[in-house]
FIDOVEX-720232 format. One record per residue (C-alpha): x, y negated, z negated. Coordinates in steps of 0.1 Angstrom, whole numbers, padded with zeros to 4 digits, always signed. Example, Ala and Ser with C-alpha at 12.3 -4.5 7.8 and 13.67 -1.06 7.14 Angstrom:
BEGIN
+0123+0045-0078+0137+0011-0071
END
This chain:
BEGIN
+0000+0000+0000+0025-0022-0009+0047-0016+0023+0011-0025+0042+0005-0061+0021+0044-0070+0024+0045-0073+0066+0005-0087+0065+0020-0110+0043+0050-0119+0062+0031-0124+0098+0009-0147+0081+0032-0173+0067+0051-0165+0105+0015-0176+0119+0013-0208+0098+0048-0220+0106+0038-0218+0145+0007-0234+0144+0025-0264+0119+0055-0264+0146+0038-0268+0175+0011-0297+0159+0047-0315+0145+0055-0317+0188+0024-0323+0193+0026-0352+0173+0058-0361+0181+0048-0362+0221+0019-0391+0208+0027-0425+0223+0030-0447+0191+0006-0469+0216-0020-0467+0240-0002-0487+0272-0028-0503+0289-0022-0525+0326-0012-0558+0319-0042-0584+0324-0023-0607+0346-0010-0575+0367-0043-0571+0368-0051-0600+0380-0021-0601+0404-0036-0569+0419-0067-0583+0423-0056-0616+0437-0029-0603+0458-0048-0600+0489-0017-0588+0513-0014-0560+0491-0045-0547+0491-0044-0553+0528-0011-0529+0528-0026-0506+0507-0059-0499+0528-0039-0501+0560-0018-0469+0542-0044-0450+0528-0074-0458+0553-0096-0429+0535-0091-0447+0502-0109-0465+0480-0082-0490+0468-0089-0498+0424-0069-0508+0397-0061-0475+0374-0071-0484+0338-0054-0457+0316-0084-0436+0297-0085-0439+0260-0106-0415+0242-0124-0421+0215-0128-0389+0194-0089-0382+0203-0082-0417+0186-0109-0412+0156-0097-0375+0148-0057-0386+0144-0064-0420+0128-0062-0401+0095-0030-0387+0105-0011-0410+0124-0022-0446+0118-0018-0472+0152+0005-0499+0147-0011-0534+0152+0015-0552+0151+0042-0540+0183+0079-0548+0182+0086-0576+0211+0044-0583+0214+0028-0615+0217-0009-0628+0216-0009-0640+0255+0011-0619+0273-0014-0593+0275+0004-0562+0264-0013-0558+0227-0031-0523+0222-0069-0530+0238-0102-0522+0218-0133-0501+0227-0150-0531+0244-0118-0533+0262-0104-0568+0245-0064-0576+0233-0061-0562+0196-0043-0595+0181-0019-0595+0153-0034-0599+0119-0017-0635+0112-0034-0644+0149-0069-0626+0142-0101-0646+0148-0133-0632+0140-0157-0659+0154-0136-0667+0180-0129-0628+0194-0164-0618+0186-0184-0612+0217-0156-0607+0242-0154-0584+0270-0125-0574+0293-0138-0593+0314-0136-0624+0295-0102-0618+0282-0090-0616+0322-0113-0648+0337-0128-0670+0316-0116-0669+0281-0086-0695+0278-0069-0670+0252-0058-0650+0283-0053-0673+0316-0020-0679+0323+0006-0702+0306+0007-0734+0322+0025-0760+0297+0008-0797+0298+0029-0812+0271+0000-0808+0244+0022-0796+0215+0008-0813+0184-0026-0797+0161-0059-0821+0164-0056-0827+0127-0020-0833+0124-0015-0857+0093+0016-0868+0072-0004-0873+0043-0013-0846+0015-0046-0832+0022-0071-0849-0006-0093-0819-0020-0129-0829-0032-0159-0808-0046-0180-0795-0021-0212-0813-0031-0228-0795-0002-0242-0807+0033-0282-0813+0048-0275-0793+0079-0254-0758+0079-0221-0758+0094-0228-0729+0113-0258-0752+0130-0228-0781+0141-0202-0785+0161-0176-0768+0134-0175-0731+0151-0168-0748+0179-0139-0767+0169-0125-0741+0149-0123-0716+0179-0108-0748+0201-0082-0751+0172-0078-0715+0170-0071-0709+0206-0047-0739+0206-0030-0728+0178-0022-0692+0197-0012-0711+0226+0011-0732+0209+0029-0704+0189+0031-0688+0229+0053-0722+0239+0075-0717+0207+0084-0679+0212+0085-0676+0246+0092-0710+0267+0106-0691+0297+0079-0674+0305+0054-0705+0308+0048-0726+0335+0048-0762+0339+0021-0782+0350+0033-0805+0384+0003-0830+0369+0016-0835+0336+0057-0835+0342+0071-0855+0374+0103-0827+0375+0098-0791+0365+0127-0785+0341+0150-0752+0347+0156-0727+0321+0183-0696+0321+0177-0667+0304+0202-0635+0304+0221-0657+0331+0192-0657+0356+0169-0686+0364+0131-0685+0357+0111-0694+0383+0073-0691+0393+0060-0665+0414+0045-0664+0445+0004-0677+0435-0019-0674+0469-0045-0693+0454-0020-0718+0452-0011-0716+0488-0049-0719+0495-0056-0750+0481-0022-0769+0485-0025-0807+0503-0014-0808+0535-0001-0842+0530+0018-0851+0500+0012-0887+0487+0035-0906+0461+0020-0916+0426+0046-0938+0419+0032-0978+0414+0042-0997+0447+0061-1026+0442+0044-1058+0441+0063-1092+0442+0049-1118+0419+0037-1149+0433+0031-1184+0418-0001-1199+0429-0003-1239+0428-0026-1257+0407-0050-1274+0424-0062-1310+0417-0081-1317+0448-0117-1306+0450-0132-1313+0484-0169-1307+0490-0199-1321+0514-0232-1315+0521-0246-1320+0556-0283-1318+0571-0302-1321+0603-0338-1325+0603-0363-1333+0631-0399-1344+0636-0416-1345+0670-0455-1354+0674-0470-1353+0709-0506-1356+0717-0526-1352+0752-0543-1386+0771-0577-1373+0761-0570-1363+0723-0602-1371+0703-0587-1386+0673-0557-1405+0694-0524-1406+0687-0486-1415+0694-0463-1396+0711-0430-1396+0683-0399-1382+0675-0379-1384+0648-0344-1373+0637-0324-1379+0603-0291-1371+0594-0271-1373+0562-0235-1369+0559-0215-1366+0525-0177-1360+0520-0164-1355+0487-0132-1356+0473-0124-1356+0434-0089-1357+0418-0081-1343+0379-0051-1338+0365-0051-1335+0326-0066-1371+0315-0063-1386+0351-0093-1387+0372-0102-1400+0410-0135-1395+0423-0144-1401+0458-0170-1404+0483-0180-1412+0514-0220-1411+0527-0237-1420+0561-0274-1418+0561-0289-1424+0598-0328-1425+0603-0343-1426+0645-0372-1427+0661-0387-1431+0695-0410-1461+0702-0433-1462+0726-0449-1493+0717-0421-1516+0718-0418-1530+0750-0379-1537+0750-0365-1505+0732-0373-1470+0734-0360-1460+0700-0360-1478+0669-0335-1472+0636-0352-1466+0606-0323-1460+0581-0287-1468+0589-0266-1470+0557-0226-1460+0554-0212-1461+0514-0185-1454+0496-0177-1451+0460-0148-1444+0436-0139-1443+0404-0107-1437+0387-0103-1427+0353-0085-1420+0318-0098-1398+0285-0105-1424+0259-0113-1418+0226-0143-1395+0230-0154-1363+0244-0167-1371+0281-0155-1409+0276-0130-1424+0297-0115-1459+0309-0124-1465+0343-0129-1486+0366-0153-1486+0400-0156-1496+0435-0188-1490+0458-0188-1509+0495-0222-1507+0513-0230-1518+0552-0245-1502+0585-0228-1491+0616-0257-1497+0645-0273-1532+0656-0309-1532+0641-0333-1553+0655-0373-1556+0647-0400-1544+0668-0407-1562+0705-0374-1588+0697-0340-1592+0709-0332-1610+0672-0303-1592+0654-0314-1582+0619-0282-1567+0605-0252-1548+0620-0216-1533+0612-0207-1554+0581-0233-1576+0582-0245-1573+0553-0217-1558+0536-0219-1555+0496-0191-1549+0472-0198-1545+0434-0167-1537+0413-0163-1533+0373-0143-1526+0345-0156-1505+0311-0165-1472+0301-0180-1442+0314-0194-1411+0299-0198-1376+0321-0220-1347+0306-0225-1309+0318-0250-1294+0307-0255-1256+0318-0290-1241+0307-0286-1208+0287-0317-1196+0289-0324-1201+0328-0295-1193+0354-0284-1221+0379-0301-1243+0356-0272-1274+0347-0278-1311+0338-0250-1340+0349-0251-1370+0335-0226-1401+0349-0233-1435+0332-0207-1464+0337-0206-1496+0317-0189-1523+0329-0193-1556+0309-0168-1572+0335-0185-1567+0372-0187-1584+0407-0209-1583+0431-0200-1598+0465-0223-1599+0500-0205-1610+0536-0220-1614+0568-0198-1607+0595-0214-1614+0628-0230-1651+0635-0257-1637+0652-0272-1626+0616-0293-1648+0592-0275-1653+0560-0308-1664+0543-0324-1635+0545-0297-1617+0523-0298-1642+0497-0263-1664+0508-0266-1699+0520-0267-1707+0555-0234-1727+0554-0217-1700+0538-0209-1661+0550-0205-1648+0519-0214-1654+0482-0197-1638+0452-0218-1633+0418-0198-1623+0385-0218-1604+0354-0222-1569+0343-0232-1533+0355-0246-1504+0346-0247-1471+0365-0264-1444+0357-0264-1415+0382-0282-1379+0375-0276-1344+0390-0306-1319+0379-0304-1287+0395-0336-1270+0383-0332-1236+0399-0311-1229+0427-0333-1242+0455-0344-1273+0439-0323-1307+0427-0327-1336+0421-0310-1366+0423-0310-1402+0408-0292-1429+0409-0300-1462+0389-0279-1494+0393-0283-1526+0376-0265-1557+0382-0272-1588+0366-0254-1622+0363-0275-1642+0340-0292-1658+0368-0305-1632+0388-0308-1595+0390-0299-1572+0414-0314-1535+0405-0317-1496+0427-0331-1471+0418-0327-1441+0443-0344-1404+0442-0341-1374+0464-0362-1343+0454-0337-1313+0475-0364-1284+0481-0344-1255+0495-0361-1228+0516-0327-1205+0522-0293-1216+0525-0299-1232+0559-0332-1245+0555-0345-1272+0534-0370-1300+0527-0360-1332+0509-0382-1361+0497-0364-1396+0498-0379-1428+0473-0356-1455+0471-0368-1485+0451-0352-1520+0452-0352-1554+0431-0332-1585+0441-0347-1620+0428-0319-1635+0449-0335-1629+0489-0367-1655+0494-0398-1631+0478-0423-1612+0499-0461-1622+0501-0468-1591+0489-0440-1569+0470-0428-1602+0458-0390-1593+0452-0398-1552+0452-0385-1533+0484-0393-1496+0487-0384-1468+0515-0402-1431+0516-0395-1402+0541-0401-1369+0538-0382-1345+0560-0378-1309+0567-0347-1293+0585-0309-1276+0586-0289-1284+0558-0254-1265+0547-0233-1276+0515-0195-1264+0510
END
């Protein structure tokens, strides 16, 4: 019995030492990892398209695919007990793509580089596409955390919050700043195996390693989309240039406006066959230079009309009148006050005569007026806030030292009827002026203007008053309303009007202002 027991016994233990020798090489043959392909090899594969093209040409029959290396899962599940995987591989980083992959297919990240919110939800497919965790390395320059701070961190009580955090923008952030925090511990371990974005660096730098120079692979998406035509971003050069100051402001206004009537022999009501035309004509020229100023300006107003009922003339003029006035300046004491002093010169260019009569009425320089002073004058500008284009100028001049002159030039003129004795040509009156003259641009198709003079030499007065309502249909058309009022005690009085003179015309044309 014994000799039976002793061999059972033997082949037994002979039987166990086998079976533990060939598990021990079985174990031993175990990869300590489960090698998967590379994701960007992947992608390479995918994306090379003359490889695949080799391929196929190759092995027609063929249904070209990238190999994924099985893993199973019971194998894994029943020698986890045994042999335990290592998470952490020598010479492994989290980008680089060559960390043991999970079930669903995903990296398996170090422990120090583990994010459960942010990994949560990931498929292979978002770990090769999508997910910035895995795209390749391209280096902008971005090295620095979003909360970076010099400072100790100041701790307070957490004395809670309305709204969850989970129901914010925090997850959100946190996997931003976790996926910049992987990519930036990528730049600090492995720098030559990024790549350097031509946006962000204007030279690519070179690095060696193991005596051989890094450089980018061939990338046929970049050859896709490449420019044809390289352009420089460099700034051009631009020379610098010293413009002027100007002193000189020239501006005019200028209109054109016509008025024809014509009626047949047999109208019922009658009538005169007319025409009209009017013209005005206004240069301007203004100086200013710090507390100097020289205004100018020059004005021709011409009125015509036809008349058929005056036996010697065919046309009569209704309105001839050339002026000029000036003013020069200096800042006095006051905002808008200055010293200055004044000039205006008034007279007619055409011979005027009255209706049916060769008798000359007035022509060039006959009359001529000159007024002239010495004072004050006060300028105001007045914008509107509330209504756009809306402005008020004021000019008023005082001159408590003023002349006022009036010359007839040609004989063939009556002196009386200006006011200067008939022995004389001219008559010169001293005593003081004032000048008011408002601008009132109510919107930007109607102004008005006003101009009031008074002169007075503590004998007789010599007063204008002058209106023109500017109604503006576009910036070519417009209708303007003329009242000129006059008072002169000096000229032998009217029947009538006694020393009051008026003119009124209405008129409707062209007018253009620069």
């Amino acid at each position: 019995m014994k000799r039976i027991i002793l061999p059972f016994l033997i082949m037994i233990l002979f039987s166990f030492g086998v079976v533990a020798s060939e598990f021990e090489n079985k174990v031993a043959e175990r990869p300590d990892s489960i090698m998967v392909e590379d994701s960007l090899d992947l992608f390479r594969n995918i994306t090379d398209i003359s490889r695949q093209i080799e391929r196929r040409t190759a092995q027609p029959g063929e249904t070209h695919s990238v190999d994924i290396p099985p893993t199973p899962i019971s194998a894994l599940e029943s020698t986890a007990s045994i042999v335990p995987i290592d998470t952490t591989p020598r010479f492994r980083n989290p980008l680089d793509s060559i960390y043991l992959r999970k079930e669903n297919g995903t990296l398996q990240l170090p422990v120090n580089m583990d994010s459960t919110e942010s990994m949560s939800g990931l498929s292979f497919r978002d770990t090769l596409f999508y997910n910035p965790l895995f795209l390749p390395m391209i280096f902008t320059g971005k090295m620095l955390p979003r909360e970076l701070s010099l400072y100790s961190e100041k701790r307070e009580d957490d004395k809670g919050v309305l709204v969850p955090q989970d129901q914010t923008f925090v997850p959100l952030l946190n996997h931003i700043d976790f996926i910049h925090n992987v990519r930036r511990d990528y730049y600090v371990k492995y720098p030559d195996r990024i790549h350097y974005s031509v946006i962000s660096f204007d030279s690519i730098p070179t690095l060696e390693s193991d005596d051989k120079t890094v450089k980018e692979g061939f990338d046929p998406f970049r050859e896709l989309i490449k420019t044809e035509t390289t352009y420089s971003l460099d700034a051009p050069g631009v020379s610098g240039v010293t413009i002027a100051r100007k002193y000189w402001v020239r501006s005019g206004e200028h209109s054109f406006q016509f008025i024809q009537n014509r009626f047949s022999d047999n109208w019922h009501r009658g009538g005169t066959n007319n025409l009209n035309f009017n013209s005005i004509q206004i240069f301007r020229a203004n100086y200013k230079k710090e507390k100097v100023r020289f205004n100018n300006s020059l004005e021709w107003r011409l009125s015509l009309f036809n008349a058929p009922d005056d036996t010697v003339r065919s046309y009569r003029i209704g309105n001839d009148l050339i002026k000029y006035y000036g003013d020069f300046g200096i800042d006095a004491f006051g905002k808008g006050w200055s010293y200055s002093t004044n000039l205006e010169a008034k007279s007619q260019i055409l011979n005027l005569y009255p209706a049916n009569s060769d008798d000359l009425r007035s022509s060039f320089l006959s009359p001529l007026y000159i007024n002239a002073g010495v004072g004050l004058k006060y300028t105001l500008n007045k914008p509107s806030t509330k209504v756009r284009h809306r402005n008020f100028n004021l000019q008023l001049s005082l001159d408590p030292i003023s002349i006022n002159y009036k010359y007839v030039w040609n004989d063939s003129v009556a002196v009386k009827r200006f006011g200067i004795p008939e022995d004389k040509k001219g008559l010169l009156d001293i005593g003081s002026n004032v000048r008011a003259k408002v601008i009132y641009n109510i919107t930007k198709y109607i102004t008005w203007n006003s101009e009031l003079t008074y002169f007075t030499s503590f004998e007789k007065v010599i007063a204008g008053f002058e209106n023109t309502l500017d109604l503006a249909l576009s910036n070519a058309f417009s209708t303007k309303i003329y009242l000129n009022l006059r008072f002169d005690d000096g000229v032998p009085p009217d029947s009538k009007l006694k020393y009051l003179q008026y003119t009124n015309t209405l008129t409707f044309g062209l007018s253009y202002k620069w």
